[in-house]
N, C-alpha and C positions, 0 to 999 in steps of 0.2 A: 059408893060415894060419888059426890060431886066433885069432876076435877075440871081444870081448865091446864092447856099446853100453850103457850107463850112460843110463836115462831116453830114453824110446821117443815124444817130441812130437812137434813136426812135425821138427825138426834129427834126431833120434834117429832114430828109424822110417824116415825116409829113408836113413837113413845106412846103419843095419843090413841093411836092405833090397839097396842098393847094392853092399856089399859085399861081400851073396852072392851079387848078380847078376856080382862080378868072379871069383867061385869060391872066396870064401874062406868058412871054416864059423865060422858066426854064430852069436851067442847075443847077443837082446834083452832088458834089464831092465830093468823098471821098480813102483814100488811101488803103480799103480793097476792092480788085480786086472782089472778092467772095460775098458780097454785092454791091457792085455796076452792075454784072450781073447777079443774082436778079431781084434788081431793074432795071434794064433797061428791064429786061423781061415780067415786071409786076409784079413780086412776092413780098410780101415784107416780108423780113426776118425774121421776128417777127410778133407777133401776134396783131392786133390792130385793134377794126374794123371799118369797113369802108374802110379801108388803100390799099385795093387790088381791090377794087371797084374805088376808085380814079386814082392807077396807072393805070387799065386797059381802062380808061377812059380819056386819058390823049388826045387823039386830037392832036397828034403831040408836044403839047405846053412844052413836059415834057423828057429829057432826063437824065442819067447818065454818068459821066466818072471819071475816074481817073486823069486825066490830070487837072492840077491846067491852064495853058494856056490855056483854053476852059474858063475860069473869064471872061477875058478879053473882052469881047463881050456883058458883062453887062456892067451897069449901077451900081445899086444895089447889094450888097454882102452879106449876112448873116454869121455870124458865127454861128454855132449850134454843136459846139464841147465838149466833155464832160469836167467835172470838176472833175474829183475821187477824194477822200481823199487822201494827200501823206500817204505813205508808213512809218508808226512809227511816225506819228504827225498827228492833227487835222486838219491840211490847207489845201487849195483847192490844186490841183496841176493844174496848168498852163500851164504848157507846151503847152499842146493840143492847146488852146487859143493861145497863143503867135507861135506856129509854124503855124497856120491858118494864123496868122493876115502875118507875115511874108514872108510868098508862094504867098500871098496876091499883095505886095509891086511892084514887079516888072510889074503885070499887070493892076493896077491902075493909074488913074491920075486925074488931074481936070476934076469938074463935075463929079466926082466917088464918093459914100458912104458906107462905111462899116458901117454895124448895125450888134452891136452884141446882141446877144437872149442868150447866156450861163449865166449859175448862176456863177458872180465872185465876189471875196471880193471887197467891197469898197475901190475903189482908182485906180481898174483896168483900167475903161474906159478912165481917165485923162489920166494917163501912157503911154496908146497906144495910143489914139489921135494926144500926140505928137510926132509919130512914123508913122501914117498913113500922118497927114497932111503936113508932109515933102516932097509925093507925089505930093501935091497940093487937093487929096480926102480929103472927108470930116469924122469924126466918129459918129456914135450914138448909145445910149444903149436902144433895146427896148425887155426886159424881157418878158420870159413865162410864161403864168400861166396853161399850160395843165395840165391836167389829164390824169394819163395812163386809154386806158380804153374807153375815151372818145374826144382823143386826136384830132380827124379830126372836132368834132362841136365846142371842146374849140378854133381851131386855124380858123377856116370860123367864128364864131360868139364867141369871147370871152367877157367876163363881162365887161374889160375895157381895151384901149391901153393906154401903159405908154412910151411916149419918152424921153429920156434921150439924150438933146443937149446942145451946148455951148453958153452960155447966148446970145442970139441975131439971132441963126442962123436957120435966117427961109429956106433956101435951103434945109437942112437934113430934117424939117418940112416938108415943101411940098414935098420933093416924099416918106415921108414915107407916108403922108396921100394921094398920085395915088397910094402905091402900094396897102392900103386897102382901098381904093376909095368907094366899092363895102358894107362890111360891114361895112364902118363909115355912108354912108346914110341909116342905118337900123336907127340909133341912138346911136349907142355902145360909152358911154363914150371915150371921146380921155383926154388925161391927158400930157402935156407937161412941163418935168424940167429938170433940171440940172443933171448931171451925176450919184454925190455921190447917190442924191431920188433916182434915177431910178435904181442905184444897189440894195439899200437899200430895195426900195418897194417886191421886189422878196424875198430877203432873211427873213425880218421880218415876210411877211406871212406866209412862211412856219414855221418861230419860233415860230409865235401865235399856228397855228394848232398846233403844234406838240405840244406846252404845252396845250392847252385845252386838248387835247386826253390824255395827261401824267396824267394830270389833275385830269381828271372820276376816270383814274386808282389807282390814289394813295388812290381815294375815295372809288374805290373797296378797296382796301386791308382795308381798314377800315369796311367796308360792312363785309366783309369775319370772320372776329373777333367778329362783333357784332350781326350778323344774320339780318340784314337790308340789303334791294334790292336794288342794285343799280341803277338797268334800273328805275324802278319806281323814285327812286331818282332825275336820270336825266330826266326824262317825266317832275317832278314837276321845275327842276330849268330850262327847255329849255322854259318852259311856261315864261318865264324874258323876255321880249323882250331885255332886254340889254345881255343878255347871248346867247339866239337862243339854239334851241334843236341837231343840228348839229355837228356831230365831238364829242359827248358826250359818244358813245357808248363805255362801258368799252370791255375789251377782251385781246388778247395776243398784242396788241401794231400795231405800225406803223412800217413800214419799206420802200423798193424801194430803186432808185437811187437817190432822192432828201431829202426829211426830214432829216433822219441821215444823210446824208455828210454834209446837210448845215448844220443844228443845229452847229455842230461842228467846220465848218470851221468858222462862222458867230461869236462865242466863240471866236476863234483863233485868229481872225482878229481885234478884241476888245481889246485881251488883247496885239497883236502887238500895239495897238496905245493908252498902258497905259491903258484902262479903267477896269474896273473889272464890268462893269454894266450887263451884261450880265453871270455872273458866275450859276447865277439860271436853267441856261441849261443845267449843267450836271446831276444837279438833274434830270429835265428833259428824258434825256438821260435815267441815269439810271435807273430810273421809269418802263421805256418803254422796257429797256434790262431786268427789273424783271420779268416782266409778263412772258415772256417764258417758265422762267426755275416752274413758278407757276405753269401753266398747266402740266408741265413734273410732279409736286409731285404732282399732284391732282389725276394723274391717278395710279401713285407710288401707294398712299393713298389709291386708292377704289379697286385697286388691290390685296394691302398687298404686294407688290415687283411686279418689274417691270422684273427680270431674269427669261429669256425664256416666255413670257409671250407676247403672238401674238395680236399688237396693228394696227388698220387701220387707218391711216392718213388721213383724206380725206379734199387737199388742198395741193400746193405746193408753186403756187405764189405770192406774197406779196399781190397781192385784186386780186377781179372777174374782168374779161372781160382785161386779159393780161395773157401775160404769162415771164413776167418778174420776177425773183428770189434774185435780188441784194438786200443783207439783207433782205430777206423776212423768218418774223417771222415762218411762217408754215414751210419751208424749213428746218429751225434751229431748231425747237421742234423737226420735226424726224431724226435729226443727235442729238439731247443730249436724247431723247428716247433709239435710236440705243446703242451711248456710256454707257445709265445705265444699258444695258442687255436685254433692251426687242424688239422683232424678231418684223421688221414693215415693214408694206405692204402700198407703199405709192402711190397716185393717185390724178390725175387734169385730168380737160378736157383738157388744154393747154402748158403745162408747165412743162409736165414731162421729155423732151428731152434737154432744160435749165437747169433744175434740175439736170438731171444725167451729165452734165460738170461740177456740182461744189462738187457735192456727187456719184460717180458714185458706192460704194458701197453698197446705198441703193438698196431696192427691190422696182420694179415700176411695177405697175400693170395698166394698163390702163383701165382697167374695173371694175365701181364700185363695181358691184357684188364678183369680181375675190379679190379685194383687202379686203372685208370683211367677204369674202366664211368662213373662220375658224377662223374669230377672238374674243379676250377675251374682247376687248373694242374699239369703235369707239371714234375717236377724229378729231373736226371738228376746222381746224385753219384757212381756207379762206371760207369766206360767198360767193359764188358760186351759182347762183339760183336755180341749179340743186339741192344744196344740203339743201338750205334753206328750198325747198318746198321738203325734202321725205317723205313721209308717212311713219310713225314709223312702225303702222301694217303692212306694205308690208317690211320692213325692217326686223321686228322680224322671221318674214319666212322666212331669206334668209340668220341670220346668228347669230351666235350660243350668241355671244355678248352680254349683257343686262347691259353696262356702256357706256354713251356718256356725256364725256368731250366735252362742246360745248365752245371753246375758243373763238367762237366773238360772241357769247349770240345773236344769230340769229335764234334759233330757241324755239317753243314755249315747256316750261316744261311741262306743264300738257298735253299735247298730249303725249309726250313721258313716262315719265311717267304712265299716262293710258295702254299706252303700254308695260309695264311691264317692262321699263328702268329706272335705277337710272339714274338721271338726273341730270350732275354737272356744272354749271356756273360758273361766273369770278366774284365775288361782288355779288351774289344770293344765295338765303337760300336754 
């Protein structure tokens, strides 16, 4: 098929990517000049793997441009444009969306479908349906559930597709099931309804996760006051089969470009339509916003002051295997580190040139070693394999340090310890 990708981020570029990897002939667009050649070069602007292996692998099937008139030539249209949080309020901001659907308009018509993939509040895809099918095209809402990280096998083989159509219309049905023809005959769940589900399915997941994760943590701080474990804790309640051991893990919190914006918006959007059923996600929220500033006085704490006191970060981007920094808890520990006085030397394998556009006064060290050559204490805030698996003894030789704030309780105490480190968790004795 003929498809076109509306906005080429991390959702977009993946997507476009993927689609040619399933044989269909792509066209990426997006209105940064600067990523889009890039990606037309093969590169992809970000870190994501698999991602550069896909584009350079493309077979023809797979270009970029700028040019919104290069649509035209599809069939199919995705939207994959961001949602930020507006600017002094919790709501999604729109724009993006609605200037896609719009640039959209003149090069559509019957037998045309827009499907959008953006995370929008409920009520969005109604709205523009009846803005699109004034064309004579059709709309549908079919939500992402990627993973940064893992982005290219969640979008070739995800857990389940969810269509979001207008009660009857099996036209948007059938090409969305040609255009993953490929992995629906694997088995992959297909799930078809109505609009409002298919907003809803997207945003509730991420509200579940993000309160389970809130969860653990409020259970650490409980842990923390009583001297009970909390990992052990969670090992015993994931043994629940109605609970699962996943998402349990206490530490400095969630972050990225989706959890916090939705939570919030998903709040927002509730209380625009009267309900207050949803107010339990601030809590949520704030839960998640506590954890940070807990690792900052943990190491305050083992310190005796944090002024002038050489602390090594190790981690920048919101999880392993990206190098995305939007809201990302480790980012934020060594900006309120930096703000309490103490001199930090901060490092990722991927993510420290992200990092330095949003903190550019921090100190970045690209090399482990470099980053804890003289330090008074390591603090580990993104679980990274590299750093999951160091060996303490080779660690104690290399740097003067003997305090490790381990903010995502990834690694094991009594090794480190052994090794002649105090060893401080999140919910751990």
């Amino acid at each position: 098929m003929r498809i076109s990708v509306i906005g080429c981020g991390y959702l977009g570029a993946v997507h476009a990517a993927c689609m040619a990897e399933l044989g269909h002939d792509v066209v990426g667009i997006d209105v940064d000049a600067a990523k889009v050649a890039d990606l037309a070069a093969g590169r992809s602007p970000f870190f994501e793997p698999g991602l550069d292996d896909l584009l350079g692998s493309r077979h023809g099937r797979l270009r970029f441009t700028t040019d919104i008139a290069a649509a035209a030539d599809a069939r199919v249209h995705f939207i994959a444009v961001g949602t930020p949080q507006q600017a002094g309020s919790d709501a999604a901001d729109l724009r993006y969306v609605d200037a896609a659907v719009h640039s959209l308009l003149p090069h559509i018509g019957p037998g045309h479908l827009v499907v959008g993939k953006s995370t929008v509040p409920v009520g969005t895809a109604a709205r523009l349906a009846a803005i699109v099918e004034q064309t004579g095209a059709e709309l549908a809402w079919n939500p992402e559930f990627l993973r940064e990280g893992f982005a290219v096998s969640d979008t070739l083989t995800p857990d389940r597709f969810v269509y979001g159509v207008r009660p009857g219309d099996s036209i948007a049905t059938e090409l969305l099931d040609e255009v993953y023809a490929t992995p629906l005959a694997s088995g992959i769940p297909r799930i078809v309804t109505d609009f409002a589900t298919a907003e809803l399915v997207k945003v509730s997941a991420n509200a579940f996760l993000a309160t389970k994760i809130s969860f653990i943590n409020a259970i650490a701080e409980i842990a923390e006051v009583t001297g009970a474990d909390v990992t052990t804790l969670a090992d015993a309640i994931g043994h629940d089969t109605r609970i699962g051991r996943r998402f349990l893990n206490a530490g400095v919190g969630f972050g990225g470009g989706c959890l916090p914006k939705d939570i919030r918006a998903f709040r927002a959007r509730a209380r625009e339509l009267g309900l207050e059923s949803l107010t339990f996600l601030e809590e949520v929220d704030q839960i998640n916003l506590r954890r940070r500033q807990r690792v900052v006085d943990l190491v305050d704490a083992n310190l005796g002051g944090l002024t002038d006191r050489r602390v090594a970060v190790l981690g920048l981007a919101f999880k392993p295997e990206s190098d995305d920094v939007r809201d990302s808890p480790a980012l934020d520990v060594a900006g309120r580190l930096v703000a309490a006085g103490a001199l930090v030397r901060a490092t990722d394998p991927e993510a420290i040139e992200t990092a330095r556009r949003v903190h550019p006064e921090l100190d970045y060290r690209p090399e482990l070693d470099d980053a804890i050559a003289e330090a008074d204490a390591l603090v580990v805030v993104t679980e990274w394999r590299q750093y999951r698996e160091l060996d303490p003894v080779t660690i104690a030789q290399r740097t003067p340090a003997r305090l490790i704030v381990d903010g995502r309780n990834c690694l094991d105490p009594q090794r480190w310890r052994d090794a002649g480190f105090t060893y401080v968790g999140l919910g751990r004795p």
